[in-house]
C-alpha positions as CSV (number, residue, x, y, z in Angstrom):
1,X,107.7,127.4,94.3
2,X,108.8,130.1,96.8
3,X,107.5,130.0,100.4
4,X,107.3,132.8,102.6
5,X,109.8,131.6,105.3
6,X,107.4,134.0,108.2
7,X,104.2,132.0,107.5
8,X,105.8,128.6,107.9
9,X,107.5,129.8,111.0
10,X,104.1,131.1,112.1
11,X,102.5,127.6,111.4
12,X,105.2,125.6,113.0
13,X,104.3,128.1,116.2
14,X,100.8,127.3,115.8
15,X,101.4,123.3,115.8
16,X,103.8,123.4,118.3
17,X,101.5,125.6,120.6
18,X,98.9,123.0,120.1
19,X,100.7,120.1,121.5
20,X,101.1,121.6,124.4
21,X,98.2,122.7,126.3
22,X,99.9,123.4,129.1
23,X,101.4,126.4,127.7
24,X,104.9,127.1,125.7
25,X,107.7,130.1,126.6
26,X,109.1,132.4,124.2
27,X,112.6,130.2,124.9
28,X,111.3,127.3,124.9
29,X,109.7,128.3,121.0
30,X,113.3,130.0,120.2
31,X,115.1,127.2,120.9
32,X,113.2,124.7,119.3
33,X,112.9,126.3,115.6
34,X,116.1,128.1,116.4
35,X,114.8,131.6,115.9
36,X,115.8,135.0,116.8
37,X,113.7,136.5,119.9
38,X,112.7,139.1,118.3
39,X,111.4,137.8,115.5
40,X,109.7,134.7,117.6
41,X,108.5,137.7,119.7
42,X,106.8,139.4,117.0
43,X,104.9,136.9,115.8
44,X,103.9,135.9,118.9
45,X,102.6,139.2,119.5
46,X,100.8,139.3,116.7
47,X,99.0,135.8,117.2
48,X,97.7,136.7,120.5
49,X,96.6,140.0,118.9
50,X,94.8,138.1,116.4
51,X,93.5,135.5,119.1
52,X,95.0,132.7,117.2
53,X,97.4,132.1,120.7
54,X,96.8,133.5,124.3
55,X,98.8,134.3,126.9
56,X,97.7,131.8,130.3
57,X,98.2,133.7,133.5
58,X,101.3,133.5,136.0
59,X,104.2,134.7,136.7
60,X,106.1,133.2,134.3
61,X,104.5,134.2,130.5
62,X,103.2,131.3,128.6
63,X,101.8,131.1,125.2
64,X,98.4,128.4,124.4
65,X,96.2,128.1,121.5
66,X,93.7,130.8,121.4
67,X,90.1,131.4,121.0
68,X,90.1,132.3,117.0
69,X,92.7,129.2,115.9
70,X,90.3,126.9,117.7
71,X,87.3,128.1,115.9
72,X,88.8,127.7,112.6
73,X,89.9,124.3,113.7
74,X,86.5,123.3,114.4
75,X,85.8,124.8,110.9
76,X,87.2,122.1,109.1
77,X,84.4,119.5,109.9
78,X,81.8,121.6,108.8
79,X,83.5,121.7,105.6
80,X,84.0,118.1,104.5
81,X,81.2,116.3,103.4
82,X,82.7,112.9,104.2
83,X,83.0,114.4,107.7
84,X,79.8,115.1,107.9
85,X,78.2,111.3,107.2
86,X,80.9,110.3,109.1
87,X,80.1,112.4,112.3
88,X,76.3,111.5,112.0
89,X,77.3,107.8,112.5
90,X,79.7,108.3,115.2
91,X,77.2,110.0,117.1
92,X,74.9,106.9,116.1
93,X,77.6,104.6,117.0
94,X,78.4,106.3,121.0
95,X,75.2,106.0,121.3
96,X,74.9,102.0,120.4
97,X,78.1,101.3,122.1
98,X,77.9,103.7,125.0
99,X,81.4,104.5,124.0
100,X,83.7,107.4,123.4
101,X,83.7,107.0,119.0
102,X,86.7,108.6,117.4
103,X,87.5,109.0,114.1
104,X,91.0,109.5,113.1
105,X,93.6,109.9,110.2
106,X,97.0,109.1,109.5
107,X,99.1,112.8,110.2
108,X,103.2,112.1,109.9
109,X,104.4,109.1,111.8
110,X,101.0,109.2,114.4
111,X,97.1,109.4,114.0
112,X,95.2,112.7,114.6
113,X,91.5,112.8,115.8
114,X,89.4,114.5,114.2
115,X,86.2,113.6,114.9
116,X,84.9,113.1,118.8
117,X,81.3,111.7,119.9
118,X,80.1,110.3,123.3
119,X,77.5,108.8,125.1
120,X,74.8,110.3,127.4
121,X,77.3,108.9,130.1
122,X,80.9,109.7,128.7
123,X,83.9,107.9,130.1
124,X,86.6,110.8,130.1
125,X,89.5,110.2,127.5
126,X,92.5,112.0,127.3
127,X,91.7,112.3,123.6
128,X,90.8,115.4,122.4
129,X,90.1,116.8,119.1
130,X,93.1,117.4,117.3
131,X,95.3,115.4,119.6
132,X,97.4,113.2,117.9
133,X,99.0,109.8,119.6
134,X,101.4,106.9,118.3
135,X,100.5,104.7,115.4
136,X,102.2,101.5,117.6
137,X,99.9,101.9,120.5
138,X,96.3,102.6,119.8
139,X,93.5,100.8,117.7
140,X,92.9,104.0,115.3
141,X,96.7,104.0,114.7
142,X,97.3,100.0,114.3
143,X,94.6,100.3,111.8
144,X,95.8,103.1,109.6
145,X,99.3,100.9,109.9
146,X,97.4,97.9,108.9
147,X,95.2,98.7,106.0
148,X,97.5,101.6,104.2
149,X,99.1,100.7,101.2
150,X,101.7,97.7,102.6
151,X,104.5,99.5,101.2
152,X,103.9,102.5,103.1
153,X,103.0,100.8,106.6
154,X,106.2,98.7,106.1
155,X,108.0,101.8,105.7
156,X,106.1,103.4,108.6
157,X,106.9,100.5,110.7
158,X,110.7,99.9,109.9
159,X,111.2,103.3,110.7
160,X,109.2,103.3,114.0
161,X,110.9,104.1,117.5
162,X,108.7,102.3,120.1
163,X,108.4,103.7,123.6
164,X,106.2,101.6,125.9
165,X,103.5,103.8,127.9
166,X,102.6,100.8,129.8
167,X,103.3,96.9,130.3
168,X,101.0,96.0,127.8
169,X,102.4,98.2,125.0
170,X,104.1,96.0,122.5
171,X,107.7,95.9,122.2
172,X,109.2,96.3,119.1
173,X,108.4,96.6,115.5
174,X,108.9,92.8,115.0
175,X,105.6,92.2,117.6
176,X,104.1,95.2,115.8
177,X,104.0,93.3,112.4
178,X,102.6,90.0,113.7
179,X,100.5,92.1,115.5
180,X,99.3,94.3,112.2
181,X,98.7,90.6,110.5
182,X,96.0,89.5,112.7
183,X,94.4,93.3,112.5
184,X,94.4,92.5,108.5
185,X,92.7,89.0,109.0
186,X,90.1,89.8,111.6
187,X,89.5,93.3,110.1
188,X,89.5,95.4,113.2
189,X,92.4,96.3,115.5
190,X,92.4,96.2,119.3
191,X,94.4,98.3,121.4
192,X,94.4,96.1,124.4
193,X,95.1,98.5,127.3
194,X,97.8,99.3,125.6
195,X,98.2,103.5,125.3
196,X,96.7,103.7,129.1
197,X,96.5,100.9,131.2
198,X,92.7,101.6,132.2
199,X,91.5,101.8,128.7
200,X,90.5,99.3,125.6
201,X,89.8,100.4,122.6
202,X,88.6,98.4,118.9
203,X,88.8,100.4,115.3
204,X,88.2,99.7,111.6
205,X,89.1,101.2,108.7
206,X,87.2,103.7,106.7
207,X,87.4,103.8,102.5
208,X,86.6,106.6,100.4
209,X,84.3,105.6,97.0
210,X,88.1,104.8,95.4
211,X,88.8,102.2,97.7
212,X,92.0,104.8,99.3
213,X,92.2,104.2,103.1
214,X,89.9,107.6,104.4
215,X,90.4,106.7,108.2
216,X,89.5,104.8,111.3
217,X,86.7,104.8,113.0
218,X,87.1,103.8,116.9
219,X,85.1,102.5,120.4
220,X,87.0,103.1,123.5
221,X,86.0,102.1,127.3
222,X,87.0,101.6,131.0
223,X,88.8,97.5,130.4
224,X,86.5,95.2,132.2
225,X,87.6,91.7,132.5
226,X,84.2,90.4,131.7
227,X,83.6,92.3,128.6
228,X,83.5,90.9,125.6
229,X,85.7,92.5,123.3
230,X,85.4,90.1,120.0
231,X,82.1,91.1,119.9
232,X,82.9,94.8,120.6
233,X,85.9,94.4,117.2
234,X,83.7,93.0,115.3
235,X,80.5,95.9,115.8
236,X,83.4,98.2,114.9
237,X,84.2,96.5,112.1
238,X,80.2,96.2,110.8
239,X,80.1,99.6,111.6
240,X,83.0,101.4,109.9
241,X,81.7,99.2,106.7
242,X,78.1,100.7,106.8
243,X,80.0,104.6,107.3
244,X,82.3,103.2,103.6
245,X,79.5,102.6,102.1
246,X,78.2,106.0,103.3
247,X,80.8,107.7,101.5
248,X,80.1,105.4,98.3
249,X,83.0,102.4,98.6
250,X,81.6,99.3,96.9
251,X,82.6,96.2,99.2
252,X,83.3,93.0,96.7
């Protein structure tokens, strides 16, 4: 099958753009998919016409995600009816917890969120819809690692480079394993103020009515030494098993 080589250069624009919100030059796009100016140029000019990218203001001219690719992001959830049941009980769930619930999938080597709910009170999370972060480091992420198929998380996890974002982030992919082994055992993963330093989160996994891994569903809050965070794993865990059987998995 033939692709058209513009599109894909448009898309990888698009993602790009995305993951920086803080805006991207026409260099800085150039160099990184090693394209012609002109051609980056056009297409750039033709996203912004389009609305799909805008262009922030400054001296210097910067390209972000625009109004019209944001709206067809926030498409996508309307369109899934899994997404659906499973919004409805995150909002539920932020509510219970009075917690920021995510609910994220596995996207390359990191987890995306897709799905955002919080409380009457919201603790502010760098998070954001469509924001992706490392597998190694957060609770969705070490439970997507945990309960895929082992021969993919193995692979996943042998082929993992590890930066530590703070002292609690663990080390390598040895600690990551031992690590991945209790999260299989206790059936909820903990990411111990371990992606930011001020932050603990818990997550679960999610299963489609074939028993494939559909997400993580996740609770994250300001750490507080006397919180008890057993008990806040295993509501995730009760919880992400009541959203399963939402979307028709049959526990044995």
């Amino acid at each position: 099958m033939k692709l058209n080589r513009t599109v894909q250069r448009t898309i990888q624009i698009l993602s790009y753009t995305a993951a920086h919100p803080e805006g991207v030059s026409l260099d800085e796009l150039c160099e990184q998919f090693s394209l012609p100016k002109t051609s980056a140029y056009d297409i750039l000019v033709t996203l912004v016409q389009e609305e799909m990218l805008s262009v922030k203001p400054g001296q210097k001219q910067l390209y972000q995600i625009g109004v019209f690719a944001y709206r067809i992001g926030m498409s996508y959830p309307d369109a899934s009816d899994s997404l659906k049941l499973i919004g409805a009980a995150l909002s539920d769930l932020a509510k219970e917890a009075n917690r920021t619930a995510f609910f994220g999938r596995l996207s390359g080597k990191e987890v995306i969120y897709i799905l955002k709910e919080v409380p009457e009170n919201p603790i502010i999370t760098t998070a954001t819809i469509g924001s992706t972060a490392p597998l190694y480091c957060t609770s969705l992420g070490k439970t997507l690692l945990a309960f895929l198929p082992q021969e993919q998380s193995n692979a996943l996890v042998s082929d993992m480079e590890i930066h530590p974002r703070t002292p609690y982030t663990l080390k390598d992919p040895e600690e990551l394993s031992k690590d991945l082994e209790q999260i299989r055992l206790r059936g909820y993963a903990l990411d111990f103020r371990e992606y930011e330093e001020h932050m603990v989160c818990a997550s679960a996994p999610v299963y489609q009515r074939n028993g494939s891994l559909e997400g993580a569903v996740s609770i994250s809050g300001f750490y507080r030494a006397e919180d008890d965070y057993e008990k806040m794993g295993q509501l995730i865990r009760k919880r992400a098993a009541e959203i399963s059987r939402l979307l028709g998995y049959q526990y044995s």
